[in-house]
C-alpha positions as CSV (number, residue, x, y, z in Angstrom):
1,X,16.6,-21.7,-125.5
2,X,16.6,-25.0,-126.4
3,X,13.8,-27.6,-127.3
4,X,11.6,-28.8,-125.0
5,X,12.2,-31.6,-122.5
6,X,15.9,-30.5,-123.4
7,X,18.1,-29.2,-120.2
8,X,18.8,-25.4,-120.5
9,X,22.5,-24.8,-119.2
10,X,22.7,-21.7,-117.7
11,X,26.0,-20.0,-116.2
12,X,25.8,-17.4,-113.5
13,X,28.7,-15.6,-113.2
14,X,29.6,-14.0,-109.7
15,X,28.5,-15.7,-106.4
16,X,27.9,-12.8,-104.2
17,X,24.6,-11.8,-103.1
18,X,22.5,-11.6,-106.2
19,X,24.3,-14.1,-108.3
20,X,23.6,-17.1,-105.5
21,X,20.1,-17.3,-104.7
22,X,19.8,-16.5,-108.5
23,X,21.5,-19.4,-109.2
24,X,19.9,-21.9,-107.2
25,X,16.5,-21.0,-107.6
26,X,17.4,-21.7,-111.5
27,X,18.7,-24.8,-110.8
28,X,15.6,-26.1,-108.8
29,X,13.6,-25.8,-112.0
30,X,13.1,-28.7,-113.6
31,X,15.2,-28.7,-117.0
32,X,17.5,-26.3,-115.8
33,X,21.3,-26.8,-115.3
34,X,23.3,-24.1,-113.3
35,X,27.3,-23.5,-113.1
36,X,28.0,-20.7,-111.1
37,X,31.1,-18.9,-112.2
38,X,33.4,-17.6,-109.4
39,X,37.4,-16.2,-109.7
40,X,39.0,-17.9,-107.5
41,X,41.3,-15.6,-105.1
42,X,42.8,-15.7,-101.3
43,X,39.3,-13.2,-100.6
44,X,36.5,-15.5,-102.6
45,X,37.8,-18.9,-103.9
46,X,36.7,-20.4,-100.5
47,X,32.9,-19.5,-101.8
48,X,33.6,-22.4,-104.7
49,X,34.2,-25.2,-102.4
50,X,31.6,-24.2,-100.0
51,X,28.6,-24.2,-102.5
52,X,29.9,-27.4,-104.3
53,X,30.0,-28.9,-100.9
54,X,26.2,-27.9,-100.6
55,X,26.8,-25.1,-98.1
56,X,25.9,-21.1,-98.6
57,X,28.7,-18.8,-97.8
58,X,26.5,-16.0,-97.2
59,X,26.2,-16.2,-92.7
60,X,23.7,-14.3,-91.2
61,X,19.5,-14.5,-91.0
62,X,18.7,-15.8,-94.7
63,X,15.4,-17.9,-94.8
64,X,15.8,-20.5,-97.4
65,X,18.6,-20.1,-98.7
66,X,21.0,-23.2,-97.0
67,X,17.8,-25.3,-97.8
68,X,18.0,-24.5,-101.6
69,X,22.0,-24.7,-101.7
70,X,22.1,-28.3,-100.3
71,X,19.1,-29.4,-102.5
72,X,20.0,-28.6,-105.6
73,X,23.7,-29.3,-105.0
74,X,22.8,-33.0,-104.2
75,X,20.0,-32.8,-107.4
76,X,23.4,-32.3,-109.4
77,X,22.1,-28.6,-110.8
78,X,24.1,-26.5,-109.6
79,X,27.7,-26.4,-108.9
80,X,30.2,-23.4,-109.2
81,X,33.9,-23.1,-111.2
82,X,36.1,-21.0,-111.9
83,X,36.8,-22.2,-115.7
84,X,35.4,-19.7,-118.2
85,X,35.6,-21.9,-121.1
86,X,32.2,-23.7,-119.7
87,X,30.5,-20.8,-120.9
88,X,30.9,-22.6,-124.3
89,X,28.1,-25.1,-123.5
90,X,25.6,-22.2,-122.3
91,X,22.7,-21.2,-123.3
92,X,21.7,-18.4,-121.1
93,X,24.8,-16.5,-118.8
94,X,23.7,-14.0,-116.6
95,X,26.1,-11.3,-115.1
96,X,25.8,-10.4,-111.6
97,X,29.6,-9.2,-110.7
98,X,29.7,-6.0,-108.5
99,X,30.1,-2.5,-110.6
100,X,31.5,-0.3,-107.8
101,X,31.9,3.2,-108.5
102,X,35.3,5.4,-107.4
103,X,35.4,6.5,-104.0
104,X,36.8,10.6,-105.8
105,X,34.8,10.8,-108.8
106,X,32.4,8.7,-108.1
107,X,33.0,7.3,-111.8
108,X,31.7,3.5,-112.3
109,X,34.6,1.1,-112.4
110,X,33.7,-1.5,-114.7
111,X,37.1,-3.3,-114.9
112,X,34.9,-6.9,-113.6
113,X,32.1,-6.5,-115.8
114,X,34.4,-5.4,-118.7
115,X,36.7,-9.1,-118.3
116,X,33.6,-10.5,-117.9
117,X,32.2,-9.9,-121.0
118,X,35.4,-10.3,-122.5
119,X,35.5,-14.2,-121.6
120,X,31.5,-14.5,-122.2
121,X,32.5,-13.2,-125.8
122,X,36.0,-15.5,-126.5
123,X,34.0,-18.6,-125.1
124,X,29.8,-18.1,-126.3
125,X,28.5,-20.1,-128.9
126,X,26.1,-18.7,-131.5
127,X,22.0,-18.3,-130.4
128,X,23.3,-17.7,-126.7
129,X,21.1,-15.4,-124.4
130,X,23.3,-13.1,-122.2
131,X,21.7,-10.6,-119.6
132,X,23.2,-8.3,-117.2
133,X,22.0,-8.1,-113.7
134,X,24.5,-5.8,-112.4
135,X,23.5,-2.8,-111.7
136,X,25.0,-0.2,-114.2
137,X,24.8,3.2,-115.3
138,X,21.9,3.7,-118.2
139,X,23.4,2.8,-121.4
140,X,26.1,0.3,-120.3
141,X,24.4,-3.1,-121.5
142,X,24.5,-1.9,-125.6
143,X,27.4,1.1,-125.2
144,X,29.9,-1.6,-123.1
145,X,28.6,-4.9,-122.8
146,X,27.5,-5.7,-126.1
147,X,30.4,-3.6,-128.3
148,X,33.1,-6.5,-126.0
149,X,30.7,-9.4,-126.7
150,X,30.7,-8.5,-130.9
151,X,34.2,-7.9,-131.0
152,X,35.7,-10.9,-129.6
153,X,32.9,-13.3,-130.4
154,X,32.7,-12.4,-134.1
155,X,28.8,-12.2,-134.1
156,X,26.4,-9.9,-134.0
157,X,24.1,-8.6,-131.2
158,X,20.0,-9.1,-132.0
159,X,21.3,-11.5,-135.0
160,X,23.3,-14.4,-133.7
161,X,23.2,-13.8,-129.8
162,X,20.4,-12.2,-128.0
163,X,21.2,-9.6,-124.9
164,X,19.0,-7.9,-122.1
165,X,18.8,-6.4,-119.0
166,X,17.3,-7.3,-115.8
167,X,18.2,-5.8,-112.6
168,X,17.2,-7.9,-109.2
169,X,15.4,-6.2,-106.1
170,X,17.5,-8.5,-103.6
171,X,18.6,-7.2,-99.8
172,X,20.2,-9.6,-97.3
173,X,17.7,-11.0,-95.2
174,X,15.0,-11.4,-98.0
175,X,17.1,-12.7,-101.0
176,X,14.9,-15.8,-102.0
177,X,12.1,-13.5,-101.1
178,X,12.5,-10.9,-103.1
179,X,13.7,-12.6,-106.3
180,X,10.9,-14.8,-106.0
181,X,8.2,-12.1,-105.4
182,X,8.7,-9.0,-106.5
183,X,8.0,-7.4,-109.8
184,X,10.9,-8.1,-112.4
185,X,12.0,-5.5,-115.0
186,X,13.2,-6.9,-117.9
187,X,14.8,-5.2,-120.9
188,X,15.8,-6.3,-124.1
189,X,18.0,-4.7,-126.4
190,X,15.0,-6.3,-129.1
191,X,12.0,-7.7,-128.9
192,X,13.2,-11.3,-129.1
193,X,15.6,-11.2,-126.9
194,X,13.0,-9.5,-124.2
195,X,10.8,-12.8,-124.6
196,X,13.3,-15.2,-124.1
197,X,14.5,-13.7,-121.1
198,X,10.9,-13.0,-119.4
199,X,10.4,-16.8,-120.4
200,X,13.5,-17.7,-118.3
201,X,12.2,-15.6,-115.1
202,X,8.9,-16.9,-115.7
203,X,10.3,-20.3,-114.1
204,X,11.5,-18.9,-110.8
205,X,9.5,-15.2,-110.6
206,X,5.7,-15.7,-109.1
207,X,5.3,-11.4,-109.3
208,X,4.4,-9.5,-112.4
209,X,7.0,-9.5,-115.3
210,X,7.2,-6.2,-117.2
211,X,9.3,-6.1,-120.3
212,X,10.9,-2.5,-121.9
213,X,13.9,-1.5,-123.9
214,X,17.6,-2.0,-122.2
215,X,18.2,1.9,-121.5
216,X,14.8,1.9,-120.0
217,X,15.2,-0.8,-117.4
218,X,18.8,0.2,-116.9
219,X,17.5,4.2,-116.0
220,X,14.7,2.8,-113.8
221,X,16.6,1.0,-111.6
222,X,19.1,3.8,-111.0
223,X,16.2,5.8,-110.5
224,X,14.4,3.3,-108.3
225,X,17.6,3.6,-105.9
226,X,17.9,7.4,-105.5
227,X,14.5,7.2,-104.7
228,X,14.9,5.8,-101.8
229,X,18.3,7.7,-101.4
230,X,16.1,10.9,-101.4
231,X,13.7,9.8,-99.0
232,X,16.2,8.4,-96.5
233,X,18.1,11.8,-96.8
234,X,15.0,13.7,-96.1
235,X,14.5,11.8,-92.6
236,X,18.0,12.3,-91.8
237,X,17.7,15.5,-92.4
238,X,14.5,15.8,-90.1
239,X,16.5,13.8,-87.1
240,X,18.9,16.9,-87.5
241,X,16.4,19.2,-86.8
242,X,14.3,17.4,-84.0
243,X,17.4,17.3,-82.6
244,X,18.0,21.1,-82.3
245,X,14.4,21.4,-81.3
246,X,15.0,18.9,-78.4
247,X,12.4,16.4,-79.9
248,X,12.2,12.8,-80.7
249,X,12.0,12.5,-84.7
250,X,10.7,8.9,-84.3
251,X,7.8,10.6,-82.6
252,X,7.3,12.8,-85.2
253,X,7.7,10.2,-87.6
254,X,5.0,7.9,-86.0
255,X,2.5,10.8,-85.8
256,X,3.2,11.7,-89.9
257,X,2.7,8.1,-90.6
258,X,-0.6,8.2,-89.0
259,X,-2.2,9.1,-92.5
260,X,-2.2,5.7,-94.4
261,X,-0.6,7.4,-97.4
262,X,2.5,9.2,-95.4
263,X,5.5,6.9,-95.1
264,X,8.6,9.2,-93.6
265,X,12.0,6.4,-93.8
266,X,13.8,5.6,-90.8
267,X,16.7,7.9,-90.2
268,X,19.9,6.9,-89.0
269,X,24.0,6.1,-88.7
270,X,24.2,6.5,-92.7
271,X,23.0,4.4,-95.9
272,X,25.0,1.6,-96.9
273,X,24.6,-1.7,-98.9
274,X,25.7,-2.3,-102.5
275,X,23.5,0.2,-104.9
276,X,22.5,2.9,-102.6
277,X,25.5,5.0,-102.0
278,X,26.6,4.6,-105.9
279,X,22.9,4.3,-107.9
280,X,22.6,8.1,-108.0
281,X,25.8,8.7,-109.4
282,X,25.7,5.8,-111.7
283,X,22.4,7.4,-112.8
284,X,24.5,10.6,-113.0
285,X,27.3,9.2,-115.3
286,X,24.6,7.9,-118.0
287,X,23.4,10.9,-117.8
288,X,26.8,12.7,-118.6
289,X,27.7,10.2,-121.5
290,X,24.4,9.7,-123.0
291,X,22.0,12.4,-122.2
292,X,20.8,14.5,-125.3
293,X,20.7,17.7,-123.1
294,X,22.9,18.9,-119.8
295,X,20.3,18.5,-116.9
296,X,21.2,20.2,-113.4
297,X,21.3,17.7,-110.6
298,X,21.8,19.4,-107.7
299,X,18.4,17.8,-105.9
300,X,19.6,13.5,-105.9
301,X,23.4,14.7,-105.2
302,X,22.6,17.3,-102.2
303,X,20.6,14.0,-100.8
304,X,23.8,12.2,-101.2
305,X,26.0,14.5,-99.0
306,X,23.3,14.4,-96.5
307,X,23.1,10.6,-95.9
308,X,27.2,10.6,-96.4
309,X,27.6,12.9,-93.2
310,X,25.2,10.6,-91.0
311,X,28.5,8.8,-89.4
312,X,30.0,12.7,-88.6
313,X,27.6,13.2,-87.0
314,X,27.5,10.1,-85.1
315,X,31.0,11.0,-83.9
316,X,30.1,14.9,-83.1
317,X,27.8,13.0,-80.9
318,X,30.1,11.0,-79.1
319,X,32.5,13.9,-78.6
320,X,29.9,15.4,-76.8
321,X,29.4,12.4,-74.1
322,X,33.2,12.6,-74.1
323,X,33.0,15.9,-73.2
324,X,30.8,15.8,-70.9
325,X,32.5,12.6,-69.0
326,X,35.6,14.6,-69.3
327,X,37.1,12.2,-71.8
328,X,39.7,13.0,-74.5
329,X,41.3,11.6,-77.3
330,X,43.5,9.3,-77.8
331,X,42.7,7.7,-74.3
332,X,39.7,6.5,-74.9
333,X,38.4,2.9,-76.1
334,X,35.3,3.1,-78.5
335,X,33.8,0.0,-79.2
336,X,31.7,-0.4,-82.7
337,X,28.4,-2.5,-82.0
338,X,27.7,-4.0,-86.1
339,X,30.0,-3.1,-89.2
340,X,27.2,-4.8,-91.5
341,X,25.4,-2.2,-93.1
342,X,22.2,-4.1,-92.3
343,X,20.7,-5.7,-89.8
344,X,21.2,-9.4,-89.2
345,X,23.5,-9.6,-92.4
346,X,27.3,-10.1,-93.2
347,X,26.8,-7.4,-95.8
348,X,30.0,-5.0,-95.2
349,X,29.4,-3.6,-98.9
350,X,29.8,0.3,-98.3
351,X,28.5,0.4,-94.9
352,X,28.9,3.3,-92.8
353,X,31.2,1.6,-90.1
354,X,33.8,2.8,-92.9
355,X,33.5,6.6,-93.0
356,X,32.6,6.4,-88.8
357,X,35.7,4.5,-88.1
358,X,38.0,6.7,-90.6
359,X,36.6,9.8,-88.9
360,X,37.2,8.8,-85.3
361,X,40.9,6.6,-86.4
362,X,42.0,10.6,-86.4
363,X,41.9,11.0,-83.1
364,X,43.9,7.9,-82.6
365,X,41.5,6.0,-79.9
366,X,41.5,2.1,-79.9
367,X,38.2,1.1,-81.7
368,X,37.2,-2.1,-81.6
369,X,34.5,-3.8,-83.4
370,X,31.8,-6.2,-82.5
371,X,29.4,-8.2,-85.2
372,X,27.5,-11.2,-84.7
373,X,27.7,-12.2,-88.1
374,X,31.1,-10.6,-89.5
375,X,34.2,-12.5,-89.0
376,X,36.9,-9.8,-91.5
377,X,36.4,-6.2,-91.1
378,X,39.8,-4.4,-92.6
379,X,39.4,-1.2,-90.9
380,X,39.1,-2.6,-87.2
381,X,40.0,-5.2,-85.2
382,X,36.6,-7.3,-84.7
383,X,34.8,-9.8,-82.6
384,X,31.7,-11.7,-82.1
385,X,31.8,-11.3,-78.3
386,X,30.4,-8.6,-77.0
387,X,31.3,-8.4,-73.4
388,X,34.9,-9.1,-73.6
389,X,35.1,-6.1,-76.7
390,X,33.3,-3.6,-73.9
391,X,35.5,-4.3,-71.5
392,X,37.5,-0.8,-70.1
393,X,36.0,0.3,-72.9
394,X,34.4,4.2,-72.9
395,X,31.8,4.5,-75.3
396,X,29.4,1.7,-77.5
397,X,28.5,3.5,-80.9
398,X,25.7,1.1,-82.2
399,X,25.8,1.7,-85.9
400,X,23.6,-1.8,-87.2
401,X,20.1,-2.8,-85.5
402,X,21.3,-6.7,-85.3
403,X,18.6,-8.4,-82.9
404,X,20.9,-8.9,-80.2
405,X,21.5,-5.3,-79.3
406,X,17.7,-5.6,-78.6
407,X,18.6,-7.7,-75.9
408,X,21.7,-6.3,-74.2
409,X,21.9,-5.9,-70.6
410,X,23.2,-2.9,-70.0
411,X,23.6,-3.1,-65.9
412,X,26.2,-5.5,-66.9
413,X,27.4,-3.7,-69.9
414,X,27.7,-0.6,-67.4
415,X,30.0,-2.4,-64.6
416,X,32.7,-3.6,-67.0
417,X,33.0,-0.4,-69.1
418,X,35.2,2.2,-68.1
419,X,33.4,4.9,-69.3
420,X,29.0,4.2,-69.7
421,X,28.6,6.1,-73.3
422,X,25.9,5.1,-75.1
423,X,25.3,6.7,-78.9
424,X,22.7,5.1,-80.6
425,X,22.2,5.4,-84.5
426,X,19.5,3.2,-85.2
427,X,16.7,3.7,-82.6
428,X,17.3,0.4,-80.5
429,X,17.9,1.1,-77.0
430,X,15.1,2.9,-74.9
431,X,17.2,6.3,-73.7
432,X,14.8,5.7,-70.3
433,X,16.9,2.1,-69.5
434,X,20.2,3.2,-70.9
435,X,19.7,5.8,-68.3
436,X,18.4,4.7,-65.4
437,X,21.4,1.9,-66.0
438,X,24.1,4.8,-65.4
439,X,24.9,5.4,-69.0
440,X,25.1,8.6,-70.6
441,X,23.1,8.0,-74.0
442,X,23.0,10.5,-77.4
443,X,20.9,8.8,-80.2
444,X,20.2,10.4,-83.3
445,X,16.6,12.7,-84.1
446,X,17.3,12.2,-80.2
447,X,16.9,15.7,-78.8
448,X,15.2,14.8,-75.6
449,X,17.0,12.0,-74.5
């Protein structure tokens, strides 16, 4: 860091969904001076003149976050490039590029992070603090990272250039939220370079800091997202069941939750979003390369399969409405109602509108797909008006609980639809209305509808 009353130039490299509000929060601290790093390509240079012009690119329900942009835009602390050679004036970078993991093998694919720290090493100057907020497999930030950032810098990690680890809790909807008050994990690869990053987060984080070793916070968050992964699967599972029992799971659900220290997840279409679908096997592959000891997994991957095969079963439920209208495929239109993997987002990262639409395109029916907050979605042709993509259309598979399915009217819905299906994945339409509207309704842990 450098001496006080000094400005602290810090480069954020990736403007995607962590690396934004990241970057403007940092910026609104006095002191601090913020260049967001961005590649600039037909899919994401357009992000680079939008923030520089002092407007997010991130659409949908984001509290804050425009606010911040415009502020600290017109402050002259932030502003986003795509010249790696500024990373020569830094003092802290932070890495928050997207580690995807194969769709086969489910191996990470760290060919961003890896050019990444490539150019952080050919460019940094001596003293520099680096962390990784990517979420990685345990033992990436000192077996990947820091081996690149030696060899082409020339210097030596936890000597000339300090490096940690610190993972953020952020979801669409809650970004400034949850960077701003939740606990922060923070691990250093020593005890120098812990401090110096805590310091940093100290100027934007209100919550609890806790500071650990780099394979430490790396494992936890990995852990921290199969978690959830487990418990989401378990309630999926549960909505099977009710199901075959002919009962509502969200009854059941309410009733378990009745004890203060029960909380059963929601079930639903699938699990999507950046970490969830590839935590667990990140957590896996650290496992694999670095664990001292083979350890059996079946428990996290069997949790997997189950939350992948929540959008088959979306379509086994459709092809029984079809069925029962006396429907078949290919004649049939299905409209798609949200390809955002959450609710009131633009987030598309792995949602399950992917797998559902891949399993129904077999068939060959014309899908069509309706977002409020989407404007590209490869895999479908897509709109933001809902009644002209229902129209003549035979079945609405609501995969995302955006607020204005809350609010559909489904009389009218009904009358310009050729066919009144109605399969609901996310619990937002009362079977009772969609019924006594004329439509023939499937929902999932539905099995008295």
């Amino acid at each position: 860091m450098t001496a006080k009353d000094a400005v602290t130039k810090i480069a954020v490299i990736g403007m995607g969904y962590v690396g934004i509000p990241c970057a403007a929060l940092l910026a609104d601290v006095d002191g601090f001076e913020v260049t967001g790093i961005q590649r600039r390509s037909k899919r994401s240079g357009w992000k680079i003149d939008a923030i520089n012009s002092g407007k997010s690119p991130i659409e949908g329900d984001e509290p804050g976050l425009n606010d911040l942009i415009a502020k600290v835009v017109k402050k002259g602390s932030f502003k986003v490039t795509d010249d790696f050679s500024v990373i020569s004036e830094m003092d802290v970078i932070l890495i928050d590029v997207q580690t995807p993991t194969d769709g086969t093998d489910h191996q990470p694919q760290y060919l961003s992070l890896k050019e990444v720290a490539r150019q952080i090493g050919t460019h940094m100057k001596k003293g520099v603090l680096v962390i990784t907020e990517s979420t990685v497999a345990p033992g990436t930030t000192e077996h990947v990272v820091q081996p690149i950032l030696e060899r082409k810098s020339g210097l030596k990690g936890g000597v000339d250039f300090s490096l940690a680890y610190s993972y953020e809790r952020v979801m669409p909807g809650k970004l400034i939220e949850y960077i701003v008050n939740l606990p922060r994990i923070v691990g250093g690869i020593d005890k120098k370079s812990e401090m110096q990053a805590m310091e940093m987060y100290k100027k934007i984080v209100k919550a609890d800091i806790h500071t650990t070793d780099v394979l430490t916070a790396e494992t936890t968050k990995t852990i921290e997202n199969a978690y959830r992964d487990v418990n989401i699967a378990f309630s999926n599972e549960m909505a099977l069941i009710c199901e075959s029992l002919g009962l509502d799971v969200y009854e059941v659900m309410r009733l378990i939750n009745t004890r203060e220290e029960r909380m059963m997840h929601f079930p639903g279409t699938g699990v999507g979003g950046h970490c969830l679908p590839k935590d667990t096997w990140l957590l896996l592959y650290g496992l694999k390369m670095y664990g001292q000891k083979e350890v059996k997994t079946n428990f996290v991957q069997l949790a997997r399969s189950i939350n992948e095969y929540m959008p088959h079963h979306m379509a086994v439920l459709l092809s029984e409405c079809l069925k029962e209208k006396g429907c078949e495929y290919p004649d049939v239109k299905i409209v798609i109602l949200g390809v955002a993997y959450l609710e009131n987002s633009d987030d598309t990262r792995n949602t399950p509108a992917y797998s559902l639409i891949a399993d129904l395109s077999a068939y060959g029916p014309e899908i069509i797909a309706h977002d409020p907050f989407v404007n590209e979605f490869p895999e479908a042709e897509i709109t933001k008006d809902l009644m002209e993509a229902a129209k003549g259309a035979d079945a609405l598979l609501l995969v995302t609980k955006h607020s204005e399915y809350y609010d559909m009217d489904l009389s009218e819905l009904k009358k310009i639809m050729r066919t009144p299906i109605l399969v609901d994945g996310r619990d937002v339409v009362d079977p009772d209305k969609a019924k006594e509207a004329g439509f023939i309704y499937r929902g999932i842990g539905k099995g008295n509808a």
